[in-house]
Structure formats: C-alpha cells, structure tokens
C-alpha positions as CSV (number, residue, x, y, z in Angstrom):
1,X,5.2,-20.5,-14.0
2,X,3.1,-22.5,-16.0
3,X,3.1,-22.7,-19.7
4,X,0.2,-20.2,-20.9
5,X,1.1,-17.8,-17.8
6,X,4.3,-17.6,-19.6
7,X,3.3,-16.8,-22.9
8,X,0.6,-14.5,-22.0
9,X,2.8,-12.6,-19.7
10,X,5.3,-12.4,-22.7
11,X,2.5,-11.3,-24.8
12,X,2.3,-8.5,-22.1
13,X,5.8,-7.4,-22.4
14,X,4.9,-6.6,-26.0
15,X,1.9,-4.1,-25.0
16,X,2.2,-0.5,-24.6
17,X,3.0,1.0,-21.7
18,X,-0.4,2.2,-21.5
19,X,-2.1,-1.0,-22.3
20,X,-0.4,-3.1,-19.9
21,X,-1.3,-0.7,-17.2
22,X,-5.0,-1.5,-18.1
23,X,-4.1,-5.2,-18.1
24,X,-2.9,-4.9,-14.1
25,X,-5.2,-2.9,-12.6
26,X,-8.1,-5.5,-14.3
27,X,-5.7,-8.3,-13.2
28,X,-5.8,-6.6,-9.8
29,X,-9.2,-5.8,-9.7
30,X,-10.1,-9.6,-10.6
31,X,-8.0,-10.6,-7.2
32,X,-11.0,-8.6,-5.0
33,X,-8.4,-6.3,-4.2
34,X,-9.1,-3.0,-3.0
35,X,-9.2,-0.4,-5.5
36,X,-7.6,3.1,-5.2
37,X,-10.2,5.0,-3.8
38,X,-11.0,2.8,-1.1
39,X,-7.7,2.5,-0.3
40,X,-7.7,6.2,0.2
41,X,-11.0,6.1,2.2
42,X,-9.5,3.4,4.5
43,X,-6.4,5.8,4.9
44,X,-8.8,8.8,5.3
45,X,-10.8,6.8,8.5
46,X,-7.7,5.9,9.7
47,X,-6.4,9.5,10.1
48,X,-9.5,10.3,11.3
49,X,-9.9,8.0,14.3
50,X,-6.0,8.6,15.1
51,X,-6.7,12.5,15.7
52,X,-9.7,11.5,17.5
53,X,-7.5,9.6,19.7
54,X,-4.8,12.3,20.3
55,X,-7.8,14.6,20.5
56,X,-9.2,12.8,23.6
57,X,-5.8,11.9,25.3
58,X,-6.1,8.1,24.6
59,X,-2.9,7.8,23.2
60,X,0.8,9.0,23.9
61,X,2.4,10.6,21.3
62,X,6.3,10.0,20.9
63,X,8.5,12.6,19.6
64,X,9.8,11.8,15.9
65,X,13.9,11.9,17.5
66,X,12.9,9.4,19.9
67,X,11.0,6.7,17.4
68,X,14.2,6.8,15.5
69,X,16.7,6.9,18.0
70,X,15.1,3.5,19.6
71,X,14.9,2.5,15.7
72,X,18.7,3.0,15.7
73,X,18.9,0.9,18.9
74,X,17.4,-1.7,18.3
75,X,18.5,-2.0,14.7
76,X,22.4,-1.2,15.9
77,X,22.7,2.0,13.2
C-alpha cells in the first residue's frame, strides 16, 4: 500500500462508525460501481425474466434435494 493510502486509511480507522460508512460508499460510488438501488433493479429484472421463463416452459426446474445432493457429490460431503 502506498504511503498516503496508508495514512489516509489510518486516518479512517479514527472516524466514527458513521463517518466512515459515508467515506465507502463515496469511495464506492467514485469506482462507477453500481449503487444500491440498481443493484436491486438488476435483481428485480432478473426475477422477473426467470418466472417468465418457468412461466413459458423454457426452463427445467430442479428440485432443491437434488441441486444439493449433486452439490454433495461432486464436492464429496
């Protein structure tokens, strides 16, 4: 890590709770990265298209003890 990344993150350490939870989510925000509520909206289309799916037969749904019995399998649990 270099130098000033070091100290400011140690500056950091020294915030409130509160305050450093302001400084990551700007931090975050300043890597283009997608905020909360699109994140929801992607999950939100998501679901959406997947019922769609099971709505018009395109896909074939797996019982829940299966997945995690060929998890077990495969994983040797």
């Amino acid at each position: 890590m270099p130098v000033v990344a070091k100290k400011v993150f140690e500056e950091a350490l020294s915030l409130p709770a509160e305050a450093r939870v302001s400084l990551v989510e700007k931090l975050l925000t300043s890597l283009n990265s997608p905020t909360q509520p699109e994140i929801d909206r992607l999950w939100a289309e998501e679901t959406e298209r997947r019922i769609a799916q099971i709505d018009k037969g395109e896909v074939a749904l797996v019982p829940g003890k299966k997945v995690f019995s060929n998890i077990r399998k495969k994983y040797q649990r």
